[in-house]
C-alpha positions in Angstrom: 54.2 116.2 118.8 51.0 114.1 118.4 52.8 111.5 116.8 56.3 111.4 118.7 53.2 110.3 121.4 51.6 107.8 119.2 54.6 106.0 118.0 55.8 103.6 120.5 52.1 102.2 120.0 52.8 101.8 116.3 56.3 100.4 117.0 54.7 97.8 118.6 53.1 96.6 115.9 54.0 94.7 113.0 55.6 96.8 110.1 53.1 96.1 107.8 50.4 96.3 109.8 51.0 99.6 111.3 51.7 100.7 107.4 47.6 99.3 106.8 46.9 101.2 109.8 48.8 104.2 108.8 46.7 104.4 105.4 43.3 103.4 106.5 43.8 106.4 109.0 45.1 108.6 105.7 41.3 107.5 103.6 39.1 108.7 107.0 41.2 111.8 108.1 39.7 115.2 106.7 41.4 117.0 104.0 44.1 118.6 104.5 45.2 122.2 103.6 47.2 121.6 100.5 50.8 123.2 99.6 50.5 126.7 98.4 51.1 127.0 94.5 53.5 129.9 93.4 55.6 130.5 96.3 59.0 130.7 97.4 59.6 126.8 96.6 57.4 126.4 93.5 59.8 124.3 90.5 58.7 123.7 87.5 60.1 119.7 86.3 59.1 118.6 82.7 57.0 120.7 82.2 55.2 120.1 85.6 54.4 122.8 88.3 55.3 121.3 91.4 54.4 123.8 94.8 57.3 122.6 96.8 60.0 120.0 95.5 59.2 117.4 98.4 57.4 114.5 97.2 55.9 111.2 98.4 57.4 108.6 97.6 56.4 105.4 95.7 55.8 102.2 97.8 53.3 104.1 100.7 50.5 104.5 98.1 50.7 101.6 96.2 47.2 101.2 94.8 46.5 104.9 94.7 43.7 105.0 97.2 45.1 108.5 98.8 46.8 110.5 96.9 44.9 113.4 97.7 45.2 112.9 101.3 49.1 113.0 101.0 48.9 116.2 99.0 47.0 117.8 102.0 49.8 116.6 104.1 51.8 119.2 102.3 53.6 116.9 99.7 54.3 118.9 96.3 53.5 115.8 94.8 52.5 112.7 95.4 53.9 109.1 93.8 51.4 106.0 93.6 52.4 102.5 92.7 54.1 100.2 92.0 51.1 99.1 90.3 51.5 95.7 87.9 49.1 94.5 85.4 47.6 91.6 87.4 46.9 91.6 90.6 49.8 90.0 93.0 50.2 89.1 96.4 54.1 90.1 96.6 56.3 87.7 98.6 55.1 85.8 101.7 54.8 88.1 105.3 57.0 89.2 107.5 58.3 91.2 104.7 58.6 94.6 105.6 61.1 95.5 109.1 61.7 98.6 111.1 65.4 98.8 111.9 64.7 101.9 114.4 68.2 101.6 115.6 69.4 102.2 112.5 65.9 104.5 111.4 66.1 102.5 108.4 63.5 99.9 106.4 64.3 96.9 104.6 61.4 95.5 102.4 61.0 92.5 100.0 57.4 93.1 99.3 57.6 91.9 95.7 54.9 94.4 93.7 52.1 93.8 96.0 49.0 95.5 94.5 45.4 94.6 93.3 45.9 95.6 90.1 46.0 98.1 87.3 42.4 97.7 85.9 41.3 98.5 90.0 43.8 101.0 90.1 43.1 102.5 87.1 39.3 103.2 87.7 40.0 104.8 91.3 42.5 106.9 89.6 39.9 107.9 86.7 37.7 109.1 89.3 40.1 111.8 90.7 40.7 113.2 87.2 40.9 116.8 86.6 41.7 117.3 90.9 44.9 119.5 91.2 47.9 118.3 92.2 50.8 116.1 90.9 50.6 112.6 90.9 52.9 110.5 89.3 51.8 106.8 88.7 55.0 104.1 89.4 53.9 101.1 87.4 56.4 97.7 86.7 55.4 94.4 85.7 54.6 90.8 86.9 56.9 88.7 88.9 55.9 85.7 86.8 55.2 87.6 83.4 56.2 86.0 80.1 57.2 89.3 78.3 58.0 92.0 81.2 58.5 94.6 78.4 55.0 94.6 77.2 53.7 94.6 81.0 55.2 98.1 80.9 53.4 98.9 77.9 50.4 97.8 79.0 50.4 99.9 81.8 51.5 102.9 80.3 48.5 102.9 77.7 46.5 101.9 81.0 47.7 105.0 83.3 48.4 107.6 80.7 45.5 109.6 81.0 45.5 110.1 85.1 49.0 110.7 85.6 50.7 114.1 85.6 54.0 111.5 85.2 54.5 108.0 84.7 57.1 106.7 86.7 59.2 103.2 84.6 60.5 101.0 87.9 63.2 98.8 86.5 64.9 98.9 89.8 63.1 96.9 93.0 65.4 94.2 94.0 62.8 92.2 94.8 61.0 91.2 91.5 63.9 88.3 90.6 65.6 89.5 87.3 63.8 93.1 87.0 67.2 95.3 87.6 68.6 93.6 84.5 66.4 95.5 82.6 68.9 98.6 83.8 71.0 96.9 80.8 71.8 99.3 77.8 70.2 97.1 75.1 67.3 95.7 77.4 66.9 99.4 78.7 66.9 100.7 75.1 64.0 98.2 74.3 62.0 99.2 77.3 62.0 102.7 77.0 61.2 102.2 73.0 58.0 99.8 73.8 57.0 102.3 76.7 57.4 106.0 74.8 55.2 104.1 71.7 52.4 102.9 74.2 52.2 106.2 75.7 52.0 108.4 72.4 52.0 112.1 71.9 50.8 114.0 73.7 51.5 112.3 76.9 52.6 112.7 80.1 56.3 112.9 80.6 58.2 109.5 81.4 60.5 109.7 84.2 62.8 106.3 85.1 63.7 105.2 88.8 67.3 103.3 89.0 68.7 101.7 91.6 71.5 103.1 93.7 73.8 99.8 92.8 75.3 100.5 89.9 78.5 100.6 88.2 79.8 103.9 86.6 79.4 102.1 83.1 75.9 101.8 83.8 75.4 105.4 85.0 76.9 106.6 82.1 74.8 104.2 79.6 71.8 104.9 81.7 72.1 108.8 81.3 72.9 108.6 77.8 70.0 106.6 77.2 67.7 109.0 79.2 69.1 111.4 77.3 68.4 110.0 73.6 65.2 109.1 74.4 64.0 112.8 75.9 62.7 111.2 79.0 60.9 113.6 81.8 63.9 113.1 84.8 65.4 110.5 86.3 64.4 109.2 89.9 67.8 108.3 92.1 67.4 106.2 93.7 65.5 102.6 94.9 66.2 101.1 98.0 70.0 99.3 98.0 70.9 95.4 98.4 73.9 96.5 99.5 74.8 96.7 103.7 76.7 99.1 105.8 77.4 98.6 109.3 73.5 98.2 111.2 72.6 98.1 114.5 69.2 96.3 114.3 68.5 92.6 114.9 67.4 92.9 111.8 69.9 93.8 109.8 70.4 90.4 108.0 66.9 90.1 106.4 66.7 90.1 102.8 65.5 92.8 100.4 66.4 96.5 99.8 67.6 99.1 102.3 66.1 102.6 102.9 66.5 105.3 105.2 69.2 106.9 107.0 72.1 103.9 106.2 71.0 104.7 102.0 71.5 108.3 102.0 74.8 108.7 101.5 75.1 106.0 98.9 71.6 107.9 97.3 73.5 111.4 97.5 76.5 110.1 95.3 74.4 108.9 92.9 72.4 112.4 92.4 76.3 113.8 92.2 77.1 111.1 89.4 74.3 111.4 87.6 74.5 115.0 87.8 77.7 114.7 85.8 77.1 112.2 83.7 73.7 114.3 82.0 75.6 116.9 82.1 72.6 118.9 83.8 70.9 118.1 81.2 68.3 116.3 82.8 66.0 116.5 85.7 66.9 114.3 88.9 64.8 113.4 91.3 66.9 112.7 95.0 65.0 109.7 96.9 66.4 107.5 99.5 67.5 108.4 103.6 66.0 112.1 103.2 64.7 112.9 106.6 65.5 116.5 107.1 65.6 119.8 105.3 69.3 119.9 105.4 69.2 116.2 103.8 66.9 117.5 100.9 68.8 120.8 100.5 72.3 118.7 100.3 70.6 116.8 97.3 69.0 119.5 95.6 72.6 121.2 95.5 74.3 118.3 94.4 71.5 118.2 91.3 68.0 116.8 92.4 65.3 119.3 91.6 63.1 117.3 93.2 63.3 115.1 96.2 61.1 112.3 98.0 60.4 110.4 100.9 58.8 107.6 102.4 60.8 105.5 105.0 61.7 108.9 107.3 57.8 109.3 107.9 58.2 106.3 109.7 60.2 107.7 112.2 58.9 111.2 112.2 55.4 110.9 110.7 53.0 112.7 108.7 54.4 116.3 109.3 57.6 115.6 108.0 56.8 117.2 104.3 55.7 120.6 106.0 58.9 120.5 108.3 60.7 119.8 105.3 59.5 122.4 103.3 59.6 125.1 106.0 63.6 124.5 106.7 64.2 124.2 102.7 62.7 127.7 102.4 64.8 129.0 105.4 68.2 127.5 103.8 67.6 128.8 100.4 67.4 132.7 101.7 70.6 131.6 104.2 72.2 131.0 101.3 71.2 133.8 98.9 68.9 131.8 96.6 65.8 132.9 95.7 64.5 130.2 94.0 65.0 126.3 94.1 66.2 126.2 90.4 68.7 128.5 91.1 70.0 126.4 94.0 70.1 122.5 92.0 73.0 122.0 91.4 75.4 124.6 92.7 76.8 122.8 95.8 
């Protein structure tokens, strides 16, 4: 209610700036009361106990100054990044536009971020405080050797994350989806599982929703081979439907409503092409229990959000959560393992 009030003030600001806004409000609010562990919605994903499968996701967070904050807004986990090497300024402003007609984003912020070294310390200090957090990192826009940015910043982040998340999928880092390639992706994952060691935390690798069903299929068997954690499906799209919204024409990726079908056949076609055998992770126009409940039964045991808490702010993971438990007894589960997959 508060916010339905408090967002035609925020509208009128710039996107980015109310985003600033939005998170500097985040590092002074109070804690919040956190997700209850061991309930109804509790899942446990490689090897992770997660209190409720609705997550933030990355792109909010990027330099992991709040993590905690989001968990006490009832997130069951909590996605930080991306977060490069160096620190980079991302690609020049406006970069980041509310399409409200179309309650959709479209973004080209390039990998802004101050840093792992800066990132890494604030992480450090938060070690050993419950709660999931998975670090996103990539790499450089202007590195020399991308693959060993991803190295790098796996040795960097593996102690503080309960996940590290491999982005190979932004469309707005020139060049980085071809690393989505079977022999480039091969190479990556190779570099990345040596830097992180054993043990470690569990690797999980976030793909675009523009692919080719060769590519899902060489992606999944890869993922497969190489025993990674789940697979996060998917990043924002370059692709276009129909839009309402002046501006509609801007470049960069696509979130929000206009991505979720697009995002919900890609959870199905994964699903089939791992078999089940590997854990999916359903991100892109989730705004409602009903939208996360469609994607855990097409396969996600985990979903995210990010671009719907524009539109319906920072209650949306308790609202969420609330209807997810309501349509899991409507439908005779009693857990949400039971329910991925059997739409």
């Amino acid at each position: 209610m508060f916010y339905s009030l408090l967002r035609p003030a925020l509208f009128r600001l710039d996107a980015e700036r109310a985003h600033v806004l939005a998170l500097n409000a985040l590092k002074l609010a109070p804690a919040g009361r956190r997700a209850p562990t061991g309930g109804p919605l509790a899942v446990n994903v490689a090897g992770l106990s997660f209190p409720n499968p609705v997550g933030m996701a990355a792109g909010f967070d990027k330099d992991g100054e709040i993590p905690d904050a989001l968990l006490g807004l009832g997130f069951g986990f909590a996605e930080v990044g991306s977060i490069t090497p160096l620190p980079q300024a991302g690609n020049p402003k406006p970069r980041l536009f509310r399409l409200a007609e179309d309650r959709a984003v479209i973004n080209r912020m390039g990998f802004n971020n101050r840093g792992g070294a800066e990132a890494a310390e604030r992480l450090r200090a938060r070690n050993g405080r419950p709660g999931v957090v998975g670090i996103n990192v990539g790499a450089n826009k202007d590195s020399a050797d991308r693959v060993a940015d991803y190295a790098m910043m796996t040795r960097l982040m593996a102690p503080y994350a309960s996940y590290l998340a491999v982005n190979i999928s932004s469309p707005n880092t020139p060049g980085l989806r071809a690393l989505q390639d079977e022999g480039a992706l091969t190479a990556l994952l190779d570099a990345v599982l040596e830097a992180r060691g054993q043990p470690g935390p569990p690797i999980f690798l976030k793909v675009a929703p523009d692919l080719q069903p060769a590519d899902i299929d060489a992606i999944a068997r890869i993922a497969l081979g190489k025993q990674l954690g789940a697979l996060i499906v998917s990043n924002t799209t370059i692709s276009r439907p129909p839009l309402q919204s002046r501006h509609a024409g801007e470049a960069g990726g696509l979130s929000g409503a206009p991505l979720r079908d697009l995002a919900q056949q890609r959870i199905v076609d994964f699903r089939k092409a791992t078999g089940g055998a590997l854990p999916l992770v359903g991100v892109g126009g989730i705004a409602t229990a009903e939208d996360a409940w469609a994607r855990i039964r097409a396969g996600a045991s985990l979903v995210q959000v990010y671009s719907a808490m524009v539109y319906e702010g920072p209650g949306i993971a308790r609202k969420i959560a609330r209807g997810l438990e309501n349509l899991m007894r409507r439908d005779g589960f009693s857990s949400i393992a039971e329910a991925v997959g059997s739409g």
